[in-house]
N, CA, C and O atoms as a GROMACS GRO file, in nm:
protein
  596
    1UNK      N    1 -11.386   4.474   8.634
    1UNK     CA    2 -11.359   4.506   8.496
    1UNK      C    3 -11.309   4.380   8.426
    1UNK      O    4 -11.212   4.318   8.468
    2UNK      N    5 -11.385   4.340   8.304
    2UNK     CA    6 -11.321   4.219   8.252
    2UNK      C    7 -11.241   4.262   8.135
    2UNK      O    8 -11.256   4.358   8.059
    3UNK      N    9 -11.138   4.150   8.138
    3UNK     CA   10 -11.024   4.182   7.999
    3UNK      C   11 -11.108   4.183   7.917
    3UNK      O   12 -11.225   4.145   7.925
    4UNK      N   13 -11.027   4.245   7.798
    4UNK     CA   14 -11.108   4.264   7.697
    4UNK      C   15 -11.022   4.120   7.560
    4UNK      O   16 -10.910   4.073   7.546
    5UNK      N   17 -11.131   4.105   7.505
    5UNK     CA   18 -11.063   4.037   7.360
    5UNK      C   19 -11.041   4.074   7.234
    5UNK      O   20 -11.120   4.094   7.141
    6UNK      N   21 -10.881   4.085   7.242
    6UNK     CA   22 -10.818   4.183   7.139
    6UNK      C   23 -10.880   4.185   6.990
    6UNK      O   24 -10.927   4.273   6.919
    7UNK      N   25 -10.857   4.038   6.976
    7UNK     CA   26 -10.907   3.977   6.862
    7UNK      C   27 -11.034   3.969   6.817
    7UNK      O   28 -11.054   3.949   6.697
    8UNK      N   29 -11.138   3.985   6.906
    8UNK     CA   30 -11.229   4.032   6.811
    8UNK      C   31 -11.296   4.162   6.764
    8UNK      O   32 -11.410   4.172   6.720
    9UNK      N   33 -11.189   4.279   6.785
    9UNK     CA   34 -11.234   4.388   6.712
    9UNK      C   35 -11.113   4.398   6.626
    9UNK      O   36 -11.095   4.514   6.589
   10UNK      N   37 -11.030   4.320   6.585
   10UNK     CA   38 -10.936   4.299   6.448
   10UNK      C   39 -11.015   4.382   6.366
   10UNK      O   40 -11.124   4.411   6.416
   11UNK      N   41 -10.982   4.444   6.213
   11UNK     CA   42 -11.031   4.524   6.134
   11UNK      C   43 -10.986   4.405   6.066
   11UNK      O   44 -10.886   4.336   6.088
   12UNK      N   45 -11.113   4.387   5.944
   12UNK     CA   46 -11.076   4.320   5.807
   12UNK      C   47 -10.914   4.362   5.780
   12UNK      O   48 -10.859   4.461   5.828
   13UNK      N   49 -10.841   4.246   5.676
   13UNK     CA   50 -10.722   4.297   5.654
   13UNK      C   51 -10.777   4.389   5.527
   13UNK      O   52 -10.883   4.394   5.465
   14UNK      N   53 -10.651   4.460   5.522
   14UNK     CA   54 -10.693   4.553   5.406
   14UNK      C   55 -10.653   4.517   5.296
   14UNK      O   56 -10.545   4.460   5.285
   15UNK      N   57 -10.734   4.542   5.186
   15UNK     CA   58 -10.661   4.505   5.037
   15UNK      C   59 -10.583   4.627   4.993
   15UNK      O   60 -10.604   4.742   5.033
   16UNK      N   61 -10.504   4.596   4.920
   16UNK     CA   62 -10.354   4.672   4.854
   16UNK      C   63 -10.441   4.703   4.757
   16UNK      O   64 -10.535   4.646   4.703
   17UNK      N   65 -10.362   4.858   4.742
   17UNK     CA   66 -10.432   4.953   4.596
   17UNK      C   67 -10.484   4.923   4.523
   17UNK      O   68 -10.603   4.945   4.498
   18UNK      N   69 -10.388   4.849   4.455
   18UNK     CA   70 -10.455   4.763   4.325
   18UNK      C   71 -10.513   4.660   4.319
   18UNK      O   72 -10.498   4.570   4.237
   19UNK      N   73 -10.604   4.669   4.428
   19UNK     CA   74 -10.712   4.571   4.401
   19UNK      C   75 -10.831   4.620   4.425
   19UNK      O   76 -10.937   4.558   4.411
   20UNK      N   77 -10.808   4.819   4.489
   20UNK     CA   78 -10.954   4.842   4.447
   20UNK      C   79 -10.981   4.876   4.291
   20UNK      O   80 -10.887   4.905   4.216
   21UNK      N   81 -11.112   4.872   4.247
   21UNK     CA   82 -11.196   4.860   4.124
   21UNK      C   83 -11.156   5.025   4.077
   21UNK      O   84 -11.157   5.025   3.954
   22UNK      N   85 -11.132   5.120   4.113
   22UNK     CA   86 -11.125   5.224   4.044
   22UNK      C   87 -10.891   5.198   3.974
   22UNK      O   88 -10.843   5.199   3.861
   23UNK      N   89 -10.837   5.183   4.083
   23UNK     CA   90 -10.708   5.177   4.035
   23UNK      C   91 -10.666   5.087   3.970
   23UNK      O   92 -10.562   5.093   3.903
   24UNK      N   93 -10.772   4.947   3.981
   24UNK     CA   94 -10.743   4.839   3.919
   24UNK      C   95 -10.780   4.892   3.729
   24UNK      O   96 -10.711   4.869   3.629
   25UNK      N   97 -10.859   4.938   3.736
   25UNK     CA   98 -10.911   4.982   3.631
   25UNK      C   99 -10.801   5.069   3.562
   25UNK      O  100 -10.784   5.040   3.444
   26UNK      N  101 -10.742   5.144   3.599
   26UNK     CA  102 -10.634   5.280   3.590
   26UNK      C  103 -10.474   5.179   3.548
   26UNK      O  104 -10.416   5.208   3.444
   27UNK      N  105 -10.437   5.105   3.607
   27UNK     CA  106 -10.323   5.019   3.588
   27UNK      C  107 -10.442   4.909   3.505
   27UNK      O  108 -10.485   4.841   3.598
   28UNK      N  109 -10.480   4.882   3.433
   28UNK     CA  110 -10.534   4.789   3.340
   28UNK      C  111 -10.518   4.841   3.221
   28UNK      O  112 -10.465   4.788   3.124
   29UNK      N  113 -10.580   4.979   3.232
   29UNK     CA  114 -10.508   5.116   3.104
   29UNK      C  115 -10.386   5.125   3.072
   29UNK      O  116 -10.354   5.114   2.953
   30UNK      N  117 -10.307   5.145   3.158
   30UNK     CA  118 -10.200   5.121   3.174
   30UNK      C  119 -10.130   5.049   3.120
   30UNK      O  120 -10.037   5.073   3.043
   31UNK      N  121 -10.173   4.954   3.156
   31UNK     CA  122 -10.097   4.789   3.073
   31UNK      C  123 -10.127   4.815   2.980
   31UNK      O  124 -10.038   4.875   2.919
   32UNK      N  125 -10.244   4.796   2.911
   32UNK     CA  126 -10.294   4.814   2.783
   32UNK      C  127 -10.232   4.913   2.660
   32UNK      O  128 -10.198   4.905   2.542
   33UNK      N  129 -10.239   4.994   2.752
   33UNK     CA  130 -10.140   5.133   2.640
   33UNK      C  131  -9.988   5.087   2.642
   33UNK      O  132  -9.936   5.061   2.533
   34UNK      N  133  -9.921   5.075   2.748
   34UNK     CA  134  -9.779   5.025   2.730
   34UNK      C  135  -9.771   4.908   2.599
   34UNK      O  136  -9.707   4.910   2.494
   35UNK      N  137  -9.848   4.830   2.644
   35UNK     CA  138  -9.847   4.718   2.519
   35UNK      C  139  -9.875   4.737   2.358
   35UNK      O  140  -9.812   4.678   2.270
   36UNK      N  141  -9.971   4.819   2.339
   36UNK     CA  142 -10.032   4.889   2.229
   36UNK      C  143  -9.893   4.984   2.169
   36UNK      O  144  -9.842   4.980   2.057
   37UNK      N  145  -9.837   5.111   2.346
   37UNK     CA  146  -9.714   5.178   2.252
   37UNK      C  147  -9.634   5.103   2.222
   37UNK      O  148  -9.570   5.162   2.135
   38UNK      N  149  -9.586   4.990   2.239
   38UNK     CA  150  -9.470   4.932   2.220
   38UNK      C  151  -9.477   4.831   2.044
   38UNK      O  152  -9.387   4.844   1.961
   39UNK      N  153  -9.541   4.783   2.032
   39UNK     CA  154  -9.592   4.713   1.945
   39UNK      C  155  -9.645   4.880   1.756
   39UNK      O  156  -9.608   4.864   1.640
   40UNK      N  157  -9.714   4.978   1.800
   40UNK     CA  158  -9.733   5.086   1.757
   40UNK      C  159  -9.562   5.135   1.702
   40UNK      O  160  -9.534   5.164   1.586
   41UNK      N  161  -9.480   5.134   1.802
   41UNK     CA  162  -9.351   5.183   1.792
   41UNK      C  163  -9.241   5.092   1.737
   41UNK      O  164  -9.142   5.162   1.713
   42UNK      N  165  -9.225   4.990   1.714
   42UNK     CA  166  -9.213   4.849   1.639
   42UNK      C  167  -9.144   4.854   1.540
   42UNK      O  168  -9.029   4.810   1.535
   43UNK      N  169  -9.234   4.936   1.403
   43UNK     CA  170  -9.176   4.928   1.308
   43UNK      C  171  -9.114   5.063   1.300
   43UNK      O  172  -9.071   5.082   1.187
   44UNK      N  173  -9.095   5.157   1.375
   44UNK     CA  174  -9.051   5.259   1.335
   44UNK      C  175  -8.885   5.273   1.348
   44UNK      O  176  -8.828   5.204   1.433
   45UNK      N  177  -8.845   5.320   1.305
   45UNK     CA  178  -8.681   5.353   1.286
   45UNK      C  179  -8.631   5.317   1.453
   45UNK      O  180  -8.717   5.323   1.541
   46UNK      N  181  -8.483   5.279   1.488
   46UNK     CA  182  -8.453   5.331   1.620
   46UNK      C  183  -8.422   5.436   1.674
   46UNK      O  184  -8.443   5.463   1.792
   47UNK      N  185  -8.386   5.482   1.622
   47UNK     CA  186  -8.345   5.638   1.663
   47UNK      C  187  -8.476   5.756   1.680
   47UNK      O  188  -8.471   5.858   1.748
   48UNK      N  189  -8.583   5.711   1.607
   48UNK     CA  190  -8.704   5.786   1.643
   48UNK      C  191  -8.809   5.720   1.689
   48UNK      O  192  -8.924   5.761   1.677
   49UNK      N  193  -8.762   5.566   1.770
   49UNK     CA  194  -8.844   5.494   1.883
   49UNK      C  195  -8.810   5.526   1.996
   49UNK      O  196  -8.889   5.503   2.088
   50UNK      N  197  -8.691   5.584   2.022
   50UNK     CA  198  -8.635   5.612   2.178
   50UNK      C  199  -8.695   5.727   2.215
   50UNK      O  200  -8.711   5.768   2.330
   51UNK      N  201  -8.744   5.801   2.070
   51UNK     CA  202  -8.756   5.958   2.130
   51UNK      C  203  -8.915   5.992   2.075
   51UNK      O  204  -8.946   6.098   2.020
   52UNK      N  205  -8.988   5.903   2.097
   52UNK     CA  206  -9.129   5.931   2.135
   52UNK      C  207  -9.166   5.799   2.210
   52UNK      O  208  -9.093   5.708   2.248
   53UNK      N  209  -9.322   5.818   2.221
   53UNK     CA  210  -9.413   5.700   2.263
   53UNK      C  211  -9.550   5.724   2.301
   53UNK      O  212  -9.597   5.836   2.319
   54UNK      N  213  -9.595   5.644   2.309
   54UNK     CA  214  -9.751   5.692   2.286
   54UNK      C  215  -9.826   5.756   2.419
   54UNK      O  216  -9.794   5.712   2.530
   55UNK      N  217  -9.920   5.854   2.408
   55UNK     CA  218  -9.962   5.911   2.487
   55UNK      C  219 -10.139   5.835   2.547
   55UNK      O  220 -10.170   5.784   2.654
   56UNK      N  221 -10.201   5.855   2.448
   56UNK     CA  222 -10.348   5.765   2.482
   56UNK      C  223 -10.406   5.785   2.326
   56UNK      O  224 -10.402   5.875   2.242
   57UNK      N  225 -10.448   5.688   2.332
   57UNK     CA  226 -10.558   5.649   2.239
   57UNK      C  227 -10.753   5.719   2.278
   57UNK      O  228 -10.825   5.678   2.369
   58UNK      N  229 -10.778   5.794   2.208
   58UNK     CA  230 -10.933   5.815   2.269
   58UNK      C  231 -11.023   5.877   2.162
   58UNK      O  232 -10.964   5.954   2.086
   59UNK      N  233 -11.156   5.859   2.140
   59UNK     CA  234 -11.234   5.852   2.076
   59UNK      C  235 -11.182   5.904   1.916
   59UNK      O  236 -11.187   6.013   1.859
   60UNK      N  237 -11.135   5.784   1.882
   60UNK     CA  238 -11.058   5.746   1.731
   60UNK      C  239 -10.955   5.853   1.695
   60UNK      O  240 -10.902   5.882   1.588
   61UNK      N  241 -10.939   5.914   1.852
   61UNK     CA  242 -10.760   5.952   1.782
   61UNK      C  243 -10.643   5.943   1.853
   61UNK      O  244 -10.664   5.966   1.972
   62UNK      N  245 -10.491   5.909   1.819
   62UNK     CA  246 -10.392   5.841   1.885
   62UNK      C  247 -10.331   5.972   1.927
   62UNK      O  248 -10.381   6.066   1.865
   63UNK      N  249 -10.272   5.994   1.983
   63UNK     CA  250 -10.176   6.078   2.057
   63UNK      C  251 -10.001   6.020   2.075
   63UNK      O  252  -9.972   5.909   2.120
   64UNK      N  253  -9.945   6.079   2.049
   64UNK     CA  254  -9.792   6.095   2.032
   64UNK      C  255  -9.744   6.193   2.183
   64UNK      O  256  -9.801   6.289   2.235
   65UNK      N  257  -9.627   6.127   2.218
   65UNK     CA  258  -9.540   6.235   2.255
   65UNK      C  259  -9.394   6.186   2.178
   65UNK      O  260  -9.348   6.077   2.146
   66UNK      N  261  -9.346   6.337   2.166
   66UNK     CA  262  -9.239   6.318   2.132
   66UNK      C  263  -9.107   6.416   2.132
   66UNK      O  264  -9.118   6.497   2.040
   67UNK      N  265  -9.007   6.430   2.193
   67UNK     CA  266  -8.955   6.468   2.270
   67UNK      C  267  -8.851   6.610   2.197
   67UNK      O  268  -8.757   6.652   2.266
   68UNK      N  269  -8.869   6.650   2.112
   68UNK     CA  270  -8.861   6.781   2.043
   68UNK      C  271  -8.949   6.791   1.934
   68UNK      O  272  -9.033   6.705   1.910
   69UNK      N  273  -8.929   6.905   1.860
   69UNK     CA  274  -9.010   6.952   1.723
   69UNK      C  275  -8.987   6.850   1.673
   69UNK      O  276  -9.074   6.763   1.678
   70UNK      N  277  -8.842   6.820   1.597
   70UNK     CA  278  -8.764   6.789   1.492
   70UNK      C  279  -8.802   6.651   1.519
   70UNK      O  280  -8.818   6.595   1.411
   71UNK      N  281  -8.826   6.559   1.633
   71UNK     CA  282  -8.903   6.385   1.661
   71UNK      C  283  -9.019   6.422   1.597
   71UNK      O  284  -9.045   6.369   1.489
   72UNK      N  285  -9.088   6.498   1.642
   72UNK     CA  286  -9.272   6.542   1.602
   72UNK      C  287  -9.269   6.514   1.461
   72UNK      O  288  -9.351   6.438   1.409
   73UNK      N  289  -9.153   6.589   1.377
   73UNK     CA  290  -9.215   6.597   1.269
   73UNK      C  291  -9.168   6.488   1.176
   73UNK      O  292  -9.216   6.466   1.064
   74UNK      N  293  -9.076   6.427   1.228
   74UNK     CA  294  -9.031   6.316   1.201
   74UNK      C  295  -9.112   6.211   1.213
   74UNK      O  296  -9.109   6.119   1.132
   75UNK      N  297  -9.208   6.214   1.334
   75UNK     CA  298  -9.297   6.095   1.374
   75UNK      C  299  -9.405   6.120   1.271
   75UNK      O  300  -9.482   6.030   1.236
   76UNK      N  301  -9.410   6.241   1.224
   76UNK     CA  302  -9.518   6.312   1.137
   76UNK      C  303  -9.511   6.203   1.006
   76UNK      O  304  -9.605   6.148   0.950
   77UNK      N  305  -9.388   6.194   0.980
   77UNK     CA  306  -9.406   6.112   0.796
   77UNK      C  307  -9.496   6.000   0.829
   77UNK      O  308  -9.600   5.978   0.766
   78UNK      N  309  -9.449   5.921   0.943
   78UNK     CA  310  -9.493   5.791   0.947
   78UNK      C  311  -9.634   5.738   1.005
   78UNK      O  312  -9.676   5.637   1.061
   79UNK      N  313  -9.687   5.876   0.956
   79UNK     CA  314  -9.878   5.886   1.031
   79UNK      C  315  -9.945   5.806   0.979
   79UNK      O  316 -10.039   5.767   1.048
   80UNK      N  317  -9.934   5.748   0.847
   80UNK     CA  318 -10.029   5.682   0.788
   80UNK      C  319  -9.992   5.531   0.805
   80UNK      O  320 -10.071   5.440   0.778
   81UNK      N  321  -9.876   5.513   0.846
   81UNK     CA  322  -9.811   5.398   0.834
   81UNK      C  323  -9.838   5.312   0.996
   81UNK      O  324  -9.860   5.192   1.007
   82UNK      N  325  -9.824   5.446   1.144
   82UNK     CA  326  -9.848   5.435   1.223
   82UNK      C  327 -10.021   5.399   1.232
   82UNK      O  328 -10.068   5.297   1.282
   83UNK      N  329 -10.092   5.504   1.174
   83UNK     CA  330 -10.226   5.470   1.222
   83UNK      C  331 -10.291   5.337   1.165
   83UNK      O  332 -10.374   5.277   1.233
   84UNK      N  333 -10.247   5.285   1.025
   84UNK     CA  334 -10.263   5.169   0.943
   84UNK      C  335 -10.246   5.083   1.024
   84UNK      O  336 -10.338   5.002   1.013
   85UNK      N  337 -10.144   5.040   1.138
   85UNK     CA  338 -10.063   4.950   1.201
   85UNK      C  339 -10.150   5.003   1.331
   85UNK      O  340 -10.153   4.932   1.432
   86UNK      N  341 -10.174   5.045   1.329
   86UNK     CA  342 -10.271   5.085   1.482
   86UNK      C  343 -10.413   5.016   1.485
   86UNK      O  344 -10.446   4.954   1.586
   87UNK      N  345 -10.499   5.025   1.378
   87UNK     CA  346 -10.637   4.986   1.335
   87UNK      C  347 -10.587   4.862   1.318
   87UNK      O  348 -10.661   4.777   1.369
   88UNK      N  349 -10.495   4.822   1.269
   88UNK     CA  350 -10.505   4.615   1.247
   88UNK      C  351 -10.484   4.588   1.434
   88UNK      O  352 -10.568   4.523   1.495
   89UNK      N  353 -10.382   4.638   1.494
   89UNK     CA  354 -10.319   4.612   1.632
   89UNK      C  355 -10.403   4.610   1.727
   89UNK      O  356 -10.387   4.534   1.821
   90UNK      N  357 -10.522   4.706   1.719
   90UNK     CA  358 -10.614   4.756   1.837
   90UNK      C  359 -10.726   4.717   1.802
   90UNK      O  360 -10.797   4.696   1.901
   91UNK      N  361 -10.777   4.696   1.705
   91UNK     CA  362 -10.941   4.710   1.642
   91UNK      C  363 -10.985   4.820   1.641
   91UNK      O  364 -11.088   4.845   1.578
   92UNK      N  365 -10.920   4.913   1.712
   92UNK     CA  366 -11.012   5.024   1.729
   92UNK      C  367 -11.038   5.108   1.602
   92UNK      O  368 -10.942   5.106   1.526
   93UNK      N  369 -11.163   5.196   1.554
   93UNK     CA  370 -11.174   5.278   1.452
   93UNK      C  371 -11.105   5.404   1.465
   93UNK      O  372 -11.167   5.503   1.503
   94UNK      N  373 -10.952   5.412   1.429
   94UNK     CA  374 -10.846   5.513   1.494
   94UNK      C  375 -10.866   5.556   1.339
   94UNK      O  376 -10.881   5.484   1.240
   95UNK      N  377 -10.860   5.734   1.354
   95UNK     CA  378 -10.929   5.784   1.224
   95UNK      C  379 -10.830   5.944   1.262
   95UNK      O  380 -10.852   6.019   1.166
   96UNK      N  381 -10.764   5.992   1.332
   96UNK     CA  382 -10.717   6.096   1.369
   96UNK      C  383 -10.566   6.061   1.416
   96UNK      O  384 -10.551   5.950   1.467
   97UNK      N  385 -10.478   6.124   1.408
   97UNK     CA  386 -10.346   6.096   1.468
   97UNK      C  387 -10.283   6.271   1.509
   97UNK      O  388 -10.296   6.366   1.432
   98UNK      N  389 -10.213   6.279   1.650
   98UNK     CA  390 -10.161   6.406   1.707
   98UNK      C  391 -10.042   6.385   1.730
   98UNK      O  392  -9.998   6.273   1.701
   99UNK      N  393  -9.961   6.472   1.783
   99UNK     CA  394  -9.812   6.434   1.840
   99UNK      C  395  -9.817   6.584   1.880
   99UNK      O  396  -9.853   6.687   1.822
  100UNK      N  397  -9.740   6.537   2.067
  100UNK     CA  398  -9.770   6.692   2.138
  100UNK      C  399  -9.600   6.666   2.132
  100UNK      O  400  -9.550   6.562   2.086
  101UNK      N  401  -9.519   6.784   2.189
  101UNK     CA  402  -9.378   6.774   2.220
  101UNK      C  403  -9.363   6.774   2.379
  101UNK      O  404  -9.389   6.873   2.448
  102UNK      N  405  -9.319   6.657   2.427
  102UNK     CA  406  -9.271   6.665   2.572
  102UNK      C  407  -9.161   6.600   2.604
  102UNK      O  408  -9.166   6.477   2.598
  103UNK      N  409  -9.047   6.658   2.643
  103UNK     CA  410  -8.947   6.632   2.670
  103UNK      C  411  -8.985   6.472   2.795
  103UNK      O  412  -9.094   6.442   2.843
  104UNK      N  413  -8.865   6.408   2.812
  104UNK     CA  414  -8.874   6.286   2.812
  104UNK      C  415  -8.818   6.328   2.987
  104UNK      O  416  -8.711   6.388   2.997
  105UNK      N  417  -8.904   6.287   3.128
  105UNK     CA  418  -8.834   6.320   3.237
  105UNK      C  419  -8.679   6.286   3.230
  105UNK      O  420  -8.618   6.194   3.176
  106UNK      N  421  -8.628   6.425   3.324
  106UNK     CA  422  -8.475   6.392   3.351
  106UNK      C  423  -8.438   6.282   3.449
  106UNK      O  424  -8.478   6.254   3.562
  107UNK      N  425  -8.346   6.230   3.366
  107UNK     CA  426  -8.321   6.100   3.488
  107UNK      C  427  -8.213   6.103   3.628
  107UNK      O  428  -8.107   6.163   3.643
  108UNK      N  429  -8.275   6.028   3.704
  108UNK     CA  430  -8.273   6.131   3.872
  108UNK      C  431  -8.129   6.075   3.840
  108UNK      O  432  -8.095   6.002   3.747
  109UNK      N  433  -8.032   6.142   3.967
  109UNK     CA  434  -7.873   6.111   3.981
  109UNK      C  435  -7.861   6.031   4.076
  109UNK      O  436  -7.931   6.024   4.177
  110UNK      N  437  -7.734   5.940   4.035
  110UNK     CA  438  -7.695   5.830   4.118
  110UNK      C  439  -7.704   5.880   4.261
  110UNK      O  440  -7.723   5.995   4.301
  111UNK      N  441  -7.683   5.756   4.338
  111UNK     CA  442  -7.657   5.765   4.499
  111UNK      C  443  -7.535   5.876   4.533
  111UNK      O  444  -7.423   5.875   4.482
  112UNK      N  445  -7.576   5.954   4.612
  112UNK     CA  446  -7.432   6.013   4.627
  112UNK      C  447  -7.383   5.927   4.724
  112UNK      O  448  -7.445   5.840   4.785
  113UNK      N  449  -7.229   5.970   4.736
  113UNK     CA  450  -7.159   5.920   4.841
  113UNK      C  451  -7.153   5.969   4.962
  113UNK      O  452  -7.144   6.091   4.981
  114UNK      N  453  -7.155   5.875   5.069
  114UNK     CA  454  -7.181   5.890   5.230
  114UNK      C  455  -7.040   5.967   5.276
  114UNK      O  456  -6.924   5.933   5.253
  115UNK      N  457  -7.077   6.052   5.328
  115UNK     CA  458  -6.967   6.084   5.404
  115UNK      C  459  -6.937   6.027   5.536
  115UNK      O  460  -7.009   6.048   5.634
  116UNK      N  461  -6.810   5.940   5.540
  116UNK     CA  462  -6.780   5.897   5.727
  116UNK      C  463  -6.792   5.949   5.833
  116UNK      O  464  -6.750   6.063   5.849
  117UNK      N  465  -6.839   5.893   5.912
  117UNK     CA  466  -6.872   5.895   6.048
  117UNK      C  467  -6.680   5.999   6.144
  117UNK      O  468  -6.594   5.915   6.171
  118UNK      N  469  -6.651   6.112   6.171
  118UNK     CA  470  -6.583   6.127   6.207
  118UNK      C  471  -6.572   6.088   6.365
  118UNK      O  472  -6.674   6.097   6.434
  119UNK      N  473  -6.419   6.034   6.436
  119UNK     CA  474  -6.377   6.036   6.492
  119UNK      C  475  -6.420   6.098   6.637
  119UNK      O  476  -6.421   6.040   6.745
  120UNK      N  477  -6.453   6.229   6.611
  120UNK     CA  478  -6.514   6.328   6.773
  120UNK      C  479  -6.671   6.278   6.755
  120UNK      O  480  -6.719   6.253   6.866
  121UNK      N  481  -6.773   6.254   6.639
  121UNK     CA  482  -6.902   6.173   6.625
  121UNK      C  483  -6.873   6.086   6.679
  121UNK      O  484  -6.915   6.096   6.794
  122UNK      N  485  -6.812   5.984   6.661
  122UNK     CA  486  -6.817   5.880   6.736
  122UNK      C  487  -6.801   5.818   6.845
  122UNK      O  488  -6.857   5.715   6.883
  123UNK      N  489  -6.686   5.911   6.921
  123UNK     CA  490  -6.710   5.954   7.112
  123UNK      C  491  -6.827   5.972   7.147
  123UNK      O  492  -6.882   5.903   7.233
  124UNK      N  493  -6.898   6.100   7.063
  124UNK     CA  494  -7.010   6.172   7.130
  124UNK      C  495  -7.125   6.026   7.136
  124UNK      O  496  -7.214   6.017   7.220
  125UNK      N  497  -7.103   5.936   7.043
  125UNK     CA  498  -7.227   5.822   7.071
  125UNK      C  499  -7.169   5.748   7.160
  125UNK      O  500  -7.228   5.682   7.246
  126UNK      N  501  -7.055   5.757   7.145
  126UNK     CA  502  -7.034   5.644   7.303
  126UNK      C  503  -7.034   5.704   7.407
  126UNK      O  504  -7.080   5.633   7.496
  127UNK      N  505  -7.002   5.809   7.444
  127UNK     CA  506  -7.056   5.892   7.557
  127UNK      C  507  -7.169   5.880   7.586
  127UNK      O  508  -7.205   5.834   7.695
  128UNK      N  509  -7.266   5.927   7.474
  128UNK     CA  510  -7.416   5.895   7.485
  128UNK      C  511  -7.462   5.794   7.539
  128UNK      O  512  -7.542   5.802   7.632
  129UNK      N  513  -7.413   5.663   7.485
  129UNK     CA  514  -7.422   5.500   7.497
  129UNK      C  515  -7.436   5.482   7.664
  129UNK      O  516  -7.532   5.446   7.731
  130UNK      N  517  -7.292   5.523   7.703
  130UNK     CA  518  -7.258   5.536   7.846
  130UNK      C  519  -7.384   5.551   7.933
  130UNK      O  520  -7.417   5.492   8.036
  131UNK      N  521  -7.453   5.664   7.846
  131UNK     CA  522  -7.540   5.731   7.970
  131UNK      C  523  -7.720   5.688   7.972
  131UNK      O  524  -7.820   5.734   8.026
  132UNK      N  525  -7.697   5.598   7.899
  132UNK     CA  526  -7.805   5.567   7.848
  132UNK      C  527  -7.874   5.406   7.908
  132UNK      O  528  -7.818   5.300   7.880
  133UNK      N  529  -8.024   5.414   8.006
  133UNK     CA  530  -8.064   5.290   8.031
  133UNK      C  531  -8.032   5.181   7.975
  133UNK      O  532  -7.947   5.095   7.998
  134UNK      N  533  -8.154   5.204   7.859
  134UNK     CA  534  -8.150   5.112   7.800
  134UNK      C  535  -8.098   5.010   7.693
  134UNK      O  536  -8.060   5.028   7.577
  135UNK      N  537  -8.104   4.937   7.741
  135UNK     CA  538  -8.000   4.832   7.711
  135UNK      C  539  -7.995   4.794   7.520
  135UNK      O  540  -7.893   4.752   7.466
  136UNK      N  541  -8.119   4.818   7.448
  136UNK     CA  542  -8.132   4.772   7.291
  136UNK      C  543  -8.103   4.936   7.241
  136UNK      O  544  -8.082   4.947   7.120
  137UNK      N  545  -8.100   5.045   7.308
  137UNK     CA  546  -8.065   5.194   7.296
  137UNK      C  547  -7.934   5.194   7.286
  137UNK      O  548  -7.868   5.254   7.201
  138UNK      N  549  -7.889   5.113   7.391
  138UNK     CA  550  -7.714   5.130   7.425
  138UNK      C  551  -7.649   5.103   7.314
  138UNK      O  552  -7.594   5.192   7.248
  139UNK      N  553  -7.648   4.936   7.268
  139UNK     CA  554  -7.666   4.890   7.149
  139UNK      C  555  -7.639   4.960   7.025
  139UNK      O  556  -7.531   4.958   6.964
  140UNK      N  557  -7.769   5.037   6.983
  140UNK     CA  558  -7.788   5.091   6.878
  140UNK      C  559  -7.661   5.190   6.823
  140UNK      O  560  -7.589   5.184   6.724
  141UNK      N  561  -7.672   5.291   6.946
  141UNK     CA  562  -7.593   5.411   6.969
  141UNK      C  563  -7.419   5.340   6.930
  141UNK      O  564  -7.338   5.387   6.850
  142UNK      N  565  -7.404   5.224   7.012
  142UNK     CA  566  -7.213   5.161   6.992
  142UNK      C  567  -7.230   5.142   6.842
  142UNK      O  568  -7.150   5.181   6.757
  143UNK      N  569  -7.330   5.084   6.824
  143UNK     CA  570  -7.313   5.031   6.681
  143UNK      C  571  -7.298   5.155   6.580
  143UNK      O  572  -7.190   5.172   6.522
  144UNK      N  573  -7.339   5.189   6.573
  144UNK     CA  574  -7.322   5.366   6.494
  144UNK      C  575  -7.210   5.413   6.507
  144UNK      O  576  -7.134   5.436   6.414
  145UNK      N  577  -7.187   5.434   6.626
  145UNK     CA  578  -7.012   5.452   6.675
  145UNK      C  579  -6.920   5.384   6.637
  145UNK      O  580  -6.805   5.405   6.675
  146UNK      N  581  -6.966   5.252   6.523
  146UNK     CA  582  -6.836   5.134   6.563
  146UNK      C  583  -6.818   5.167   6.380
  146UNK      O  584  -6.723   5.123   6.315
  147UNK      N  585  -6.927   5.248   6.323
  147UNK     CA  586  -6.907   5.311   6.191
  147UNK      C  587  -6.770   5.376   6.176
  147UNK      O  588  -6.726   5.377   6.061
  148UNK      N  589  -6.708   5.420   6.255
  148UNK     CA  590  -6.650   5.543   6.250
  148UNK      C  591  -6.497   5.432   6.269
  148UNK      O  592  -6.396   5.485   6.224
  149UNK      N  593  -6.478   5.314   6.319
  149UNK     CA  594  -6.408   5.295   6.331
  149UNK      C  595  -6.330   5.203   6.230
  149UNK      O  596  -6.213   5.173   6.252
   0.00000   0.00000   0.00000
């Protein structure tokens, strides 16, 4: 039986997500619209830039979100002013303007805090440790245990 050679059934390396042609395409949108909402959202008041932003642009009409009625209809005065500033910004022939209401995701909660390693836990890993071959196992297990101390 002859050894075998590892290396030449290596697999091509693989390319990362975004460099295949369909996601590359998807994060190119992406960019594009972020840049477009931000610039779109610009001249508008602050207090009613925090609480929308743009949804997509598509066959000549813009889309809004905005995060109650009372933003909507607020974003509402500034339709002509928005879409005016949209057609110089984009080129595009933007001829329609919407605004849906969607609340803005809740933002996740801090780290909670760890609770310590008690005292009888930390026997039980050195006990463990004790009984245990291997030597980078043994290790692991004290070190966990040495939490507590």
């Amino acid at each position: 039986m002859q050894p075998t050679d590892r290396s030449s059934k290596r697999t091509p390396t693989a390319k990362s997500v975004g460099e295949s042609p369909p996601v590359a395409a998807l994060l190119a949108r992406a960019r594009a619209l972020d840049a477009l909402d931000r610039q779109l959202r610009q001249p508008l008041p602050e207090a009613l830039r925090r609480q929308c932003r743009l949804a997509t642009v598509q066959s000549g009409r813009i889309v809004f979100l905005a995060t109650s009625s009372t933003w909507a209809a607020k974003l509402r005065l500034h339709q002509n002013a928005i879409l005016a500033h949209a057609r110089l910004t984009s080129g595009l022939p933007i001829e329609k303007f919407a605004v849906k209401v969607a609340p803005l995701p809740p933002v996740p909660p801090g780290p909670t805090r760890r609770k310590p390693l008690s005292k009888a836990s930390a026997e039980h890993l050195k006990a463990a440790a004790r009984s245990l071959v291997d030597p980078e196992l043994r290790a692991i297990y004290l070190s966990l245990a040495s939490l507590a101390e």
